[in-house]
Backbone bond lengths (Angstrom), bond angles and torsions (degrees), N, CA, C in turn:
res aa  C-N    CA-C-N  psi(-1)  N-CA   C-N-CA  omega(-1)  CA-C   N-CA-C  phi
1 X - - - 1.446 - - 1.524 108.35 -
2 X 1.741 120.61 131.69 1.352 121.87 -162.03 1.543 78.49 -101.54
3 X 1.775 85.90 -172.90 1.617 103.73 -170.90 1.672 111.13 -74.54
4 X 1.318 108.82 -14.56 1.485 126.09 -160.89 2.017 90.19 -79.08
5 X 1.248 100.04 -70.66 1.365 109.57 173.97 1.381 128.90 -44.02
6 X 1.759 109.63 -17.73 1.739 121.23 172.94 1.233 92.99 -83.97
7 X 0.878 103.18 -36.52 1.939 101.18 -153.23 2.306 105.68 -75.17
8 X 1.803 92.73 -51.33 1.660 83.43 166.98 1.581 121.37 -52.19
9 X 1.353 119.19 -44.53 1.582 122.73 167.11 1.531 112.61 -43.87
10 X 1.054 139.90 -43.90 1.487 137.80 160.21 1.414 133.61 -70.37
11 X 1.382 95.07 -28.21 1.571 111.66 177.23 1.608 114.02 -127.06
12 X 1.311 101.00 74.06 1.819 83.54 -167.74 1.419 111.28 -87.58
13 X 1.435 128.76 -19.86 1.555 114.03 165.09 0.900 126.46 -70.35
14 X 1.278 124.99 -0.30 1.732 136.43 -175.08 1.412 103.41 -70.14
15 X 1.593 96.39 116.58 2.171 98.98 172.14 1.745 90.90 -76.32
16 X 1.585 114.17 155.96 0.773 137.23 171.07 1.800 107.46 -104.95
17 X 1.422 115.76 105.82 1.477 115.95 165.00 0.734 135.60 -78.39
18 X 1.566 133.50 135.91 1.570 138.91 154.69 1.237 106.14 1.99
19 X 1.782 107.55 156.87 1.201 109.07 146.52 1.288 156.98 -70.31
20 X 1.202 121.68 86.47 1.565 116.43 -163.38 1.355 131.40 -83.62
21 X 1.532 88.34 -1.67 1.785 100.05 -171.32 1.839 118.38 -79.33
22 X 1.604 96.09 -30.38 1.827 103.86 167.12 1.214 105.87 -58.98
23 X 1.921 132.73 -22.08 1.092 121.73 177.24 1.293 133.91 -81.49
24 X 1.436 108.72 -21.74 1.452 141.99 -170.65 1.454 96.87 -84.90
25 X 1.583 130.57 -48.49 1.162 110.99 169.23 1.569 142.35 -42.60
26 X 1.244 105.75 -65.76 1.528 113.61 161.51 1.502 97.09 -35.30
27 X 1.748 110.56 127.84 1.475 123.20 156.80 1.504 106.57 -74.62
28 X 1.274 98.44 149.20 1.752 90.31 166.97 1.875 91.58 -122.11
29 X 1.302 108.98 144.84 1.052 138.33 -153.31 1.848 107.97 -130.19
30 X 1.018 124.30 115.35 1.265 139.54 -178.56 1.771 103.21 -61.20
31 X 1.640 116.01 82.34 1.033 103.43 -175.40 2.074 120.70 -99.64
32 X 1.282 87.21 163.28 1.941 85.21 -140.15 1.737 94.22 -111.75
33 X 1.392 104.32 159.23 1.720 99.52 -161.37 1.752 97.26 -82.50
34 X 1.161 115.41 -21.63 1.886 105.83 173.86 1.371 91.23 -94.82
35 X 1.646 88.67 159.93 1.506 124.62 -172.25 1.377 109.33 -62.09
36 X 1.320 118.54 153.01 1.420 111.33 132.88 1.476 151.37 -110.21
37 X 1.160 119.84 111.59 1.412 124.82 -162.37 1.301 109.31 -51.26
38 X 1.859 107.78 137.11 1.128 113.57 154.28 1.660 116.24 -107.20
39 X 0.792 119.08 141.77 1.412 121.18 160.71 1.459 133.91 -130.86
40 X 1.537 131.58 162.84 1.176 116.23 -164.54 1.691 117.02 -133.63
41 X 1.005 132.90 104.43 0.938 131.31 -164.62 1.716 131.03 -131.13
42 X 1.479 123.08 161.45 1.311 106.01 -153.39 1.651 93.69 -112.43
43 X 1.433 117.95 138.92 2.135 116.48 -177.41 1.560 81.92 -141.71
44 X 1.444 96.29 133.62 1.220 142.96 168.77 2.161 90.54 48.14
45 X 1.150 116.25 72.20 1.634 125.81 -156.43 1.053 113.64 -12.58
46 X 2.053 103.05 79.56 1.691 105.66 156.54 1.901 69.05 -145.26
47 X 1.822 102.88 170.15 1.256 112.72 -136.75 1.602 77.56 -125.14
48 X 1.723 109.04 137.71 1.234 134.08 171.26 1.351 135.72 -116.13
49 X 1.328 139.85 157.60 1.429 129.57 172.70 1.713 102.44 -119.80
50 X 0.875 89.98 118.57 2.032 88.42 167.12 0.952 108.96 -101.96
51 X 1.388 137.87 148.45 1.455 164.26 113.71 1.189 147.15 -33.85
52 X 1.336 127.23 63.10 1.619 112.33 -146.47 1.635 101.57 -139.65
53 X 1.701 103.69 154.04 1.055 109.55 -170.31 1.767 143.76 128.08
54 X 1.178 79.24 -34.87 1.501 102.41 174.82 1.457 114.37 -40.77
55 X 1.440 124.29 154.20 1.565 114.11 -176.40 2.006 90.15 -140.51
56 X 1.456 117.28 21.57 1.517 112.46 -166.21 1.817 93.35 -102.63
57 X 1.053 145.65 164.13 1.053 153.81 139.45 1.707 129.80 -5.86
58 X 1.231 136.98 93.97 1.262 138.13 -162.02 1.667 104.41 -51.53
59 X 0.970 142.30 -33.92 1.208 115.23 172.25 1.366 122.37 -54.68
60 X 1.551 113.54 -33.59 1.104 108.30 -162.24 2.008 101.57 -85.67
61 X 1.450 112.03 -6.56 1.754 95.22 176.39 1.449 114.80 -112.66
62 X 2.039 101.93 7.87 1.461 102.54 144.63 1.208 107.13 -80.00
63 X 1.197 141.90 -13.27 1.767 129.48 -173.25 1.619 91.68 -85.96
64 X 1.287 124.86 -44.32 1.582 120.60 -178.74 1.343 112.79 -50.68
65 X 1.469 115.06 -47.82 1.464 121.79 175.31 1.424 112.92 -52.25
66 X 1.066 120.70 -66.60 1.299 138.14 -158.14 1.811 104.76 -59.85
67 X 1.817 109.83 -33.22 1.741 116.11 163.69 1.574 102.76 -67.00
68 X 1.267 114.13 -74.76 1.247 111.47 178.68 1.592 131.34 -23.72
69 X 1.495 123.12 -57.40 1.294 152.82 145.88 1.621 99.84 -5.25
70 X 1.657 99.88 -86.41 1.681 115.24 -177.64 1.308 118.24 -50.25
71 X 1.875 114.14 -52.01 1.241 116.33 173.78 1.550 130.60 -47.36
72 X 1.121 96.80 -30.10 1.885 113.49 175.19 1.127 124.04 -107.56
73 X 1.264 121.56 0.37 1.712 159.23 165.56 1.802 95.17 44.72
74 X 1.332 116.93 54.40 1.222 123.61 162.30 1.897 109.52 -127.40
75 X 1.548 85.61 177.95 1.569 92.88 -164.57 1.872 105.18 -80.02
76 X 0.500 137.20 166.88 1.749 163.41 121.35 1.253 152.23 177.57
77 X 1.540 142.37 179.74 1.518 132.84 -171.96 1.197 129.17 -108.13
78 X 1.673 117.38 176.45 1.461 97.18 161.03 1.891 99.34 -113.97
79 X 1.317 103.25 144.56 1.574 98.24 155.36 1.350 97.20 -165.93
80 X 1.263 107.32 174.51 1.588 135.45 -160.51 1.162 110.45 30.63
81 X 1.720 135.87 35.02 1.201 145.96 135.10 1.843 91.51 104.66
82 X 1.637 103.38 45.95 1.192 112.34 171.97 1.520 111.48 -147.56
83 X 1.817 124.06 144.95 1.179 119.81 153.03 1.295 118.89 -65.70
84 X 1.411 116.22 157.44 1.202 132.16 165.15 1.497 119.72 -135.43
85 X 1.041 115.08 94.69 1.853 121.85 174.59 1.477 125.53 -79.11
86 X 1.354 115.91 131.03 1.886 91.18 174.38 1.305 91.55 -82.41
87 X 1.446 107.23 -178.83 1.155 129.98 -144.10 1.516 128.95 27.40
88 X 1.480 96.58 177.57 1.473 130.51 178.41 1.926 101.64 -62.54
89 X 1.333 137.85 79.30 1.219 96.74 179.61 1.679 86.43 -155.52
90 X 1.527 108.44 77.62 1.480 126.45 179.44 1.356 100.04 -85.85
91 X 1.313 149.01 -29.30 1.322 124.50 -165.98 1.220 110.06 -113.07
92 X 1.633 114.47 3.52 1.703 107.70 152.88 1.731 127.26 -98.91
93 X 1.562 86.23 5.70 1.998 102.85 177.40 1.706 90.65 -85.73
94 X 1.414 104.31 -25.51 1.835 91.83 -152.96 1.818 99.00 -94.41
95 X 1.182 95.41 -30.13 1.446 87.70 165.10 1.424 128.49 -81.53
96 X 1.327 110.78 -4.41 1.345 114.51 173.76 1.990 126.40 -82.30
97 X 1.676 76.08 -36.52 1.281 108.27 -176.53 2.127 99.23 -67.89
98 X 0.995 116.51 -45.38 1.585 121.16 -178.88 1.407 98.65 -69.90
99 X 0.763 106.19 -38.46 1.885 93.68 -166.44 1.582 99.89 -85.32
100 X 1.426 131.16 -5.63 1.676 122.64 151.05 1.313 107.69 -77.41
101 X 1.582 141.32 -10.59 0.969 132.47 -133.16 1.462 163.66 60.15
102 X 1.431 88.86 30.84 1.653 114.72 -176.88 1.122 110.76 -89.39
103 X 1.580 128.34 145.13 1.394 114.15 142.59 1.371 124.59 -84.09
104 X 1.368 122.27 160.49 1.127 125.32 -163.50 1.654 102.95 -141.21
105 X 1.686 119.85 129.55 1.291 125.36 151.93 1.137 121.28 -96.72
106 X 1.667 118.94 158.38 1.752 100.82 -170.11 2.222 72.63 -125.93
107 X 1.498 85.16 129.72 1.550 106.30 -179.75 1.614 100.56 -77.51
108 X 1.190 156.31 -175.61 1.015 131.29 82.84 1.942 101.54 120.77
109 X 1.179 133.89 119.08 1.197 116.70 157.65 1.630 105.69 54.98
């Protein structure tokens, strides 16, 4: 007997709902008709991606950061209303970034 099957025995009028939580994952993100620039650049010679541009609400491109971040399982921040990634890794931000529905310019190199 699973947990599903304890739980109707205690609760038997209880409807059981869909899944809503695969939906809840996906952020939805206030996406904006100009681009956002990526660019790539080298500080103190180790290699970066910035993020810049955005015109949606800062929580929501610290929540972008913070996917991005995990997805590429490296370190970086947000400040002055920009990402910052270490490394070199513009053409897995830009494909990431399109498939939420962003546009994306690549600045630089």
């Amino acid at each position: 007997m699973d947990l599903r099957d304890q739980l109707k025995n205690l609760f038997p009028d209880h409807e059981e709902k869909e899944d809503t939580k695969k939906d809840q994952t996906k952020s939805k993100f206030w996406v904006q008709d100009a681009p956002i620039l990526c660019k790539y650049e080298k500080r103190k010679g180790k290699p970066i991606t910035i993020l810049e541009g955005y015109t949606g609400a800062d929580a929501d491109f610290k929540q972008l950061a913070k996917e991005l971040k995990s997805l590429l399982s490296v370190g970086g921040s947000f400040k002055n209303e920009k990402i910052i990634i270490q490394g070199d890794y513009r053409h897995k931000i830009m494909a990431f970034l399109k498939e939420k529905g962003f546009t994306v310019k690549r600045v630089g190199g």
